[in-house]
C-alpha positions as CSV (number, residue, x, y, z in Angstrom):
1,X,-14.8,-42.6,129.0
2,X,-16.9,-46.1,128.1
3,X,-20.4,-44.4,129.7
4,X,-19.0,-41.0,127.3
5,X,-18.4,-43.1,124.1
6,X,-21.1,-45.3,124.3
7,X,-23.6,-42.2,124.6
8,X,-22.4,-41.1,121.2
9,X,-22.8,-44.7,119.2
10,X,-19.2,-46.1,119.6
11,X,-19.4,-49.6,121.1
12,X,-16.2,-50.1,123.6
13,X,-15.0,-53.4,124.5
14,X,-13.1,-53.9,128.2
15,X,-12.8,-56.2,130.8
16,X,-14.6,-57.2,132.8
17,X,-17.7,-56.0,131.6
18,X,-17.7,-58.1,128.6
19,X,-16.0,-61.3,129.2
20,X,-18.8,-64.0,129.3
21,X,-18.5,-66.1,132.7
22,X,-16.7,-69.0,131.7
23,X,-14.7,-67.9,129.0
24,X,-10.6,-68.2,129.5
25,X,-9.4,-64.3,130.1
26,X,-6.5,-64.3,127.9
27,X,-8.1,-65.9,125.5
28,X,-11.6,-63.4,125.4
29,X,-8.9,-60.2,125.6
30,X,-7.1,-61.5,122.6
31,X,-10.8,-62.1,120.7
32,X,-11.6,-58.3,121.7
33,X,-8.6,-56.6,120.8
34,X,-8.6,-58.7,117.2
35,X,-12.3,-57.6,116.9
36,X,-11.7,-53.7,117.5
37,X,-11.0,-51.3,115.6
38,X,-9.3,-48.7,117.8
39,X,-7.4,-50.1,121.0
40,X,-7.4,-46.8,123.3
41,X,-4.0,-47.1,125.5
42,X,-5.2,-45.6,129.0
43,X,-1.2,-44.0,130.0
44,X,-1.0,-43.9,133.8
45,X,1.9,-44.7,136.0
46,X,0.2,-47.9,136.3
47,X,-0.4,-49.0,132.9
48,X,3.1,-48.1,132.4
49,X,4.7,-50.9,134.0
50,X,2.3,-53.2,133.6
51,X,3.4,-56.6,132.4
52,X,-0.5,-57.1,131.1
53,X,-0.9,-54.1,129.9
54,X,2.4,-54.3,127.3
55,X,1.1,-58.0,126.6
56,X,-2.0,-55.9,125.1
57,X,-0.3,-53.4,123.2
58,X,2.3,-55.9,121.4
59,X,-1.1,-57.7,120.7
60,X,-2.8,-54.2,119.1
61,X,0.7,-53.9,117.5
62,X,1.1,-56.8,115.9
63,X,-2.5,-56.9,114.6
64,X,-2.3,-53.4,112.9
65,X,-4.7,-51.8,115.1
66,X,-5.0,-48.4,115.4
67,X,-3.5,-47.2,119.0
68,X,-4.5,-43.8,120.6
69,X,-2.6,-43.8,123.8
70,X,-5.0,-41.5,126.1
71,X,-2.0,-39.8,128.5
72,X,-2.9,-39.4,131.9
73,X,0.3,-38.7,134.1
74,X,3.2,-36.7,133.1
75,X,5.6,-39.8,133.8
76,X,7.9,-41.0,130.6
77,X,7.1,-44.0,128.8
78,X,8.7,-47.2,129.4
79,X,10.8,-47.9,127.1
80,X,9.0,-51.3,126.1
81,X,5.9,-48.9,125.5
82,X,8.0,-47.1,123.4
83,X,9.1,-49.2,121.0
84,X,5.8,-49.5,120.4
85,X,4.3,-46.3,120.6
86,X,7.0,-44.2,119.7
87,X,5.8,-42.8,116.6
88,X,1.9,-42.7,117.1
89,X,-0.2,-39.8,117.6
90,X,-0.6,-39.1,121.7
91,X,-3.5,-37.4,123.2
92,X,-2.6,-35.6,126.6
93,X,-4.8,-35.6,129.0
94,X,-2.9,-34.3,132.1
95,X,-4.6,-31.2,133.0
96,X,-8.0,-30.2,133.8
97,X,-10.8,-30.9,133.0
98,X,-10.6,-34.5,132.3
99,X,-14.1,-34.4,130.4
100,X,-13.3,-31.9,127.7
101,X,-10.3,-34.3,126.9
102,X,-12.7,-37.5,127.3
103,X,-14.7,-35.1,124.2
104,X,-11.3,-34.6,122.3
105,X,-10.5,-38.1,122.3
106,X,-14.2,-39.4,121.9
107,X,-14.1,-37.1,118.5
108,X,-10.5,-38.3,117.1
109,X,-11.9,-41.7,117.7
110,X,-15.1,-41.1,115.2
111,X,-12.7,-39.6,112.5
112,X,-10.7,-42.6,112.7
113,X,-13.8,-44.4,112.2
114,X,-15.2,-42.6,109.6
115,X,-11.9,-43.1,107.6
116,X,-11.6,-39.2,107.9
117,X,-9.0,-38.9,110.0
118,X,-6.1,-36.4,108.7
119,X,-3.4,-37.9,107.1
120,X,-5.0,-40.6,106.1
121,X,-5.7,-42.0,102.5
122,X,-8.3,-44.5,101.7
123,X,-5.7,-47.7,100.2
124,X,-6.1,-48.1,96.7
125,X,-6.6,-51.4,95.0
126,X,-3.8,-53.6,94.2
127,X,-2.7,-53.7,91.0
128,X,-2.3,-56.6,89.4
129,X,1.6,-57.0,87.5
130,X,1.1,-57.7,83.3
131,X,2.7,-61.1,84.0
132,X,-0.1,-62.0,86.7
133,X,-2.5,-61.4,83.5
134,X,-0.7,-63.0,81.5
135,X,-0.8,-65.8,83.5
136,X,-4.7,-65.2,83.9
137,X,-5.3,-64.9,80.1
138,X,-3.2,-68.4,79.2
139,X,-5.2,-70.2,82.4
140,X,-8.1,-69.1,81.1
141,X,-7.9,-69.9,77.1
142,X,-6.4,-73.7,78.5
143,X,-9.5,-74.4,80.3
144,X,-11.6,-73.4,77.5
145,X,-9.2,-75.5,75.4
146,X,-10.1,-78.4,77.2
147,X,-13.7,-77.7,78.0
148,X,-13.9,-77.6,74.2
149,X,-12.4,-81.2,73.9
150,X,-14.3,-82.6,76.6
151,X,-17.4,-81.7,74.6
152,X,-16.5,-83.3,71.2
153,X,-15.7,-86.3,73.0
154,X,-19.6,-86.4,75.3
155,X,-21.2,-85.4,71.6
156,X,-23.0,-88.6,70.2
157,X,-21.5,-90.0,67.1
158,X,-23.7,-90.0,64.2
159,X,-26.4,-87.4,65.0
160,X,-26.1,-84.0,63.1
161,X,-27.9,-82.2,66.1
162,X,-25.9,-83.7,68.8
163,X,-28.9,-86.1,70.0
164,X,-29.1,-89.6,70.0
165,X,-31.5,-91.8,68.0
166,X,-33.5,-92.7,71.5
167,X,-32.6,-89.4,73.3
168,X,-35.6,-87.4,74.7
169,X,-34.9,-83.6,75.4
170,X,-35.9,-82.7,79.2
171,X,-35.9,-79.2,80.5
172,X,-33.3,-79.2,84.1
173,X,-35.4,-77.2,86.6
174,X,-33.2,-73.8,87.2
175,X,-32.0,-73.4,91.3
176,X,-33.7,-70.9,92.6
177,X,-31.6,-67.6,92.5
178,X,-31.7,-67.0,95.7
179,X,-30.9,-70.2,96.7
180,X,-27.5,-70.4,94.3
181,X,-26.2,-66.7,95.7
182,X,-27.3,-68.3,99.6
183,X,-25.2,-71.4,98.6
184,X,-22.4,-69.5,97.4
185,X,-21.9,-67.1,100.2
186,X,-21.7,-70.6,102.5
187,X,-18.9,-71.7,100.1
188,X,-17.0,-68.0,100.9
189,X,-17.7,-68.3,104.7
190,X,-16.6,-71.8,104.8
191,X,-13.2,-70.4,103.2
192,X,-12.7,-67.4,104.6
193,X,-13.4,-65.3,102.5
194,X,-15.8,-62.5,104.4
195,X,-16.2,-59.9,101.6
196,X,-17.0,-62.4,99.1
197,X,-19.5,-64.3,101.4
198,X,-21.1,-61.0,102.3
199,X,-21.7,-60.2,99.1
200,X,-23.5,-63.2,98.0
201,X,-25.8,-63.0,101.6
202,X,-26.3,-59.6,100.1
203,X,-27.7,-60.7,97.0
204,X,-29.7,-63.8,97.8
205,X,-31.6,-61.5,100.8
206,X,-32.2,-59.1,97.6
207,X,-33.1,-62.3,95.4
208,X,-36.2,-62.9,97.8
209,X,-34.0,-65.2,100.1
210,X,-36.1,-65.6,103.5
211,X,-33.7,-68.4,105.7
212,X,-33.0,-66.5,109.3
213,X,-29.6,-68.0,108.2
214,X,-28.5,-65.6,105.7
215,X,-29.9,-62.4,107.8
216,X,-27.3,-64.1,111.1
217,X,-24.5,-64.3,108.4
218,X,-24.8,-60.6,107.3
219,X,-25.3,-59.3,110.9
220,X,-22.2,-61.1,112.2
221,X,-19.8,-60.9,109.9
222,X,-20.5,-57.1,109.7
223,X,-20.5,-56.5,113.6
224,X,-17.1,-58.8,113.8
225,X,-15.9,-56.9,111.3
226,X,-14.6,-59.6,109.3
227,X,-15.4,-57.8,105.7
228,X,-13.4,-55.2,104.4
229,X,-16.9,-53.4,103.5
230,X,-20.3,-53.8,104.4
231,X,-23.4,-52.5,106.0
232,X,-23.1,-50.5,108.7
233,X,-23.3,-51.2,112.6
234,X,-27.4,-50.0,113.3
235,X,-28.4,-52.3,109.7
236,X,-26.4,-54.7,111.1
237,X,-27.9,-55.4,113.5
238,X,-31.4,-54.7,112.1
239,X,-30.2,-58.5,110.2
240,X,-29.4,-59.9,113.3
241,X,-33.4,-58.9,114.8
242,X,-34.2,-60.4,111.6
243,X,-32.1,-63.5,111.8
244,X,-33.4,-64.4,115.9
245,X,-37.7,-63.3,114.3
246,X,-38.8,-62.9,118.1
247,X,-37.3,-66.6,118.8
248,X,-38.9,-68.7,115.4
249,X,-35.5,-68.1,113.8
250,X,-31.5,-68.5,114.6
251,X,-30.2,-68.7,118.1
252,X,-28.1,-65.4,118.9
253,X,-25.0,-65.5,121.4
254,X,-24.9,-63.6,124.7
255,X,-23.4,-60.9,123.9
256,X,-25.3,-61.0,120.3
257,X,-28.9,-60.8,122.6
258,X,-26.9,-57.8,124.7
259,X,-25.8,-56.3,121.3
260,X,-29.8,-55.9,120.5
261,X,-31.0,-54.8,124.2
262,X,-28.1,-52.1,124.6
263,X,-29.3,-50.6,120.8
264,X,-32.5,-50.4,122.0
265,X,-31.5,-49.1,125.8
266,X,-28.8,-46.4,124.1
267,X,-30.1,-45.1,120.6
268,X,-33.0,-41.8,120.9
269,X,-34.3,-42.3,118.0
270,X,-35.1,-46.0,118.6
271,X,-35.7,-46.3,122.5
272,X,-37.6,-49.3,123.3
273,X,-37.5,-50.4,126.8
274,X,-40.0,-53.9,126.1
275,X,-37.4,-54.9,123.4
276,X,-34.5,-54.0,125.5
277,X,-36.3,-56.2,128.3
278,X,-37.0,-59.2,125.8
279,X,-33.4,-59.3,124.5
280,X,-31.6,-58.8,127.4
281,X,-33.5,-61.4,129.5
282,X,-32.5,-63.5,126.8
283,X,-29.2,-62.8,127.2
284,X,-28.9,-62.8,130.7
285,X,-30.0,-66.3,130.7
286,X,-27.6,-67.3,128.2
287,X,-24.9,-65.6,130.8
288,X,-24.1,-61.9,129.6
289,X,-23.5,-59.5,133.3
290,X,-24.4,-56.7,130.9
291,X,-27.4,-58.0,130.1
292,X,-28.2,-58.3,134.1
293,X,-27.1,-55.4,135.1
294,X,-29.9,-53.8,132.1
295,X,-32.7,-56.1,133.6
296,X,-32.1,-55.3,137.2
297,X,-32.8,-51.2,136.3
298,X,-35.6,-52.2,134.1
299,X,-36.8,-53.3,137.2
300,X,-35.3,-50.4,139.4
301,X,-37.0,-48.3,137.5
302,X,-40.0,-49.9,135.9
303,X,-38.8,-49.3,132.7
304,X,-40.4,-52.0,129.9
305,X,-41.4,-54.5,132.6
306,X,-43.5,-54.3,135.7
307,X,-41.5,-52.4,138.9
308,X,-40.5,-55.4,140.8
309,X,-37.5,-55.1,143.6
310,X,-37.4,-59.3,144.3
311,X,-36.2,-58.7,140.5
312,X,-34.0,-56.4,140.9
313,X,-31.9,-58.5,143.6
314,X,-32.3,-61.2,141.4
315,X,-30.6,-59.9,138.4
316,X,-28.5,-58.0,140.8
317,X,-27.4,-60.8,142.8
318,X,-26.3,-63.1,139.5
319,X,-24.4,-60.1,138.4
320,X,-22.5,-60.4,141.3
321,X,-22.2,-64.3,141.4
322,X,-21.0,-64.4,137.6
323,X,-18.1,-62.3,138.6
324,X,-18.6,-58.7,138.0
325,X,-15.9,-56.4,139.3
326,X,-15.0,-52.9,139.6
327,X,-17.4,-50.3,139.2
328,X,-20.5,-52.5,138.8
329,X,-19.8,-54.3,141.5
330,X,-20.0,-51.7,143.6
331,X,-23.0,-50.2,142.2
332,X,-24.7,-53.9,142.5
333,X,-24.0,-53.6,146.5
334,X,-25.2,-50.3,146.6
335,X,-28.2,-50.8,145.1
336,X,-29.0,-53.8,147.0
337,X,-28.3,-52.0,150.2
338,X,-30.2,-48.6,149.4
339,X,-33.4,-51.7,148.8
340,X,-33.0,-53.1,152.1
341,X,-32.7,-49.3,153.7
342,X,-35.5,-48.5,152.1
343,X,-37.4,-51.3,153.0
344,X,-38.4,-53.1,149.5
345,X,-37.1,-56.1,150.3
346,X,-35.8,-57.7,153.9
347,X,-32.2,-57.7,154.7
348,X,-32.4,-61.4,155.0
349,X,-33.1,-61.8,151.0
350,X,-29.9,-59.7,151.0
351,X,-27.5,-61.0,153.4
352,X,-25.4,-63.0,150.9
353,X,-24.5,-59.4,149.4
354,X,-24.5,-57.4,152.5
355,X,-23.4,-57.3,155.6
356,X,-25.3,-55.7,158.9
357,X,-24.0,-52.4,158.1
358,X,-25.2,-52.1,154.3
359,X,-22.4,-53.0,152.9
360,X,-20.7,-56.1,151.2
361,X,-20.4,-59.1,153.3
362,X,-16.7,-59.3,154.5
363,X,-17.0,-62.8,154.8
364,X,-17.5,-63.0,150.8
């Protein structure tokens, strides 16, 4: 479902695969599912009962995420997962074949996206009461009020033009525009407000703004989704290239440097396997498994970089000793054991991965 999605421009989220090494579980699921946009449910008998798994959910619930529960057995819900779920939309995926419902759900996922999906209508704007203007419109003429006093008492007495006897006029050098609207998107961000930050980065970038700083501020807060609007995900992250200049500028996150390599390792129009080899090295060093697991088929297969199989156990091999589990473990092991069978690098170099027969080490 991930490997089906990602081929069509949705970015999924799941453990393991993106939980840096290091980083408290609970604590990176809770970061994802507040950063999606859609948490997909995954219904098997399984997920049903899972303590975890209704932990999540409440989580998704509670955070007014959308929640397309993907059904996978014919077994009832619980009826935990049915408080939650009992009035969403369900996608049933119990007969054959699984990949034309994969397509089904991949395609209700990108309305829901897009904002398109049916039923729903875009929110309109709050309205503000006549007694919240009101309020507005008497704040407003008292600080006037008492701007106006506060200037008859700071004008010099006994000067018709408002200058003193002695007083020499000086022109105040004017901020820099780009500067001001860079300055006031900090003040936003530093207050939480996203949209109105945004905005500002917006306009100082326009203003002739050049700081990597502004560039990071737009690419993150747009791929976190932390504005209500804003540029979409492939600009995006054309601010965060920007924002890291080939290394002169700021200093991206793992899975910021993985965010880079896997556009340019996934999109057709924009395939570049050097780029995808120069961000995820990057990230790989700063401990993204994603990021390894890209490096060691760059080096499978030659792809941006120089065919090199010592490589390929290397990246491999740290994949595996960050952690990785699941599917890409197993394809780590097997692609360290189809090396040694093939005889590209010596079983020794290997043994910490595999055992005698090719497969992983039992006494790992």
């Amino acid at each position: 479902m991930v490997a089906d999605f990602e081929r069509n421009g949705i970015r999924c989220w799941y453990a393991p695969r993106d939980i840096i090494p290091g980083t408290e579980w609970v604590a990176a699921i809770k970061e994802g599912i507040h950063a999606a946009k859609v948490f997909v449910l995954l219904f098997t008998d399984e997920s049903n009962t899972s303590r975890q798994v209704m932990n999540e959910v409440a989580m998704a619930f509670n955070a007014e995420k959308t929640i397309v529960p993907f059904k996978l057995t014919k077994q009832e819900m619980s009826d935990e997962l049915e408080y939650y779920l009992t009035r969403v939309h369900w996608l049933d995926a119990v007969s054959e074949p699984l990949n034309s419902h994969i397509e089904e759900l991949r395609k209700y996922v990108q309305l829901i996206l897009s904002g398109t999906e049916r039923g729903t209508v875009p929110a309109k704007p709050a309205q503000k009461s006549r007694r919240t203007w009101l309020y507005i419109l008497v704040a407003a003429a008292a600080v006037l009020a008492i701007a106006a006093v506060v200037l008859l008492i700071l004008k010099p007495f006994g000067s018709e033009n408002g200058k003193t006897d002695n007083e020499t006029v000086t022109n105040t050098p004017v901020p820099n525009e780009s500067i001001v609207f860079f300055e006031r998107g900090e003040a936003s961000y530093r207050a939480g407000d996203y949209d109105s930050a945004l905005a500002c980065y917006l306009k100082a970038v326009e203003a002739g703004y050049t700081g990597t700083d502004a560039y990071y501020r737009i690419g993150t807060i747009c791929l976190e989704g932390k504005a209500k609007s804003g540029v979409n995900e492939e600009k995006a992250l054309s601010y965060l290239e920007l924002a890291y200049s080939d290394g002169n500028g700021e200093k991206l996150t793992a899975d910021e440097y993985f965010f880079l390599a896997y556009k340019y390792d996934s999109d057709s129009t924009s395939k570049d396997p050097e780029k995808v080899c120069r961000y995820a090295l990057k990230g790989a060093e700063a401990g993204s498994v994603p990021c390894m697991l890209l490096l060691g088929e760059a080096y499978w297969y030659g792809n941006g970089v120089e065919q090199d199989y010592d490589q390929v156990l290397n990246w491999f091999g740290k994949a595996l000793a960050s952690g990785v589990e699941g599917y890409n473990r197993n394809y780590c092991i097997n692609c360290i054991t189809t090396l040694v069978e093939e005889g590209h690098i010596a079983r020794e170099a290997a043994s910490k991965w595999i055992g005698e027969g090719g497969t992983e080490d039992p006494a790992r």
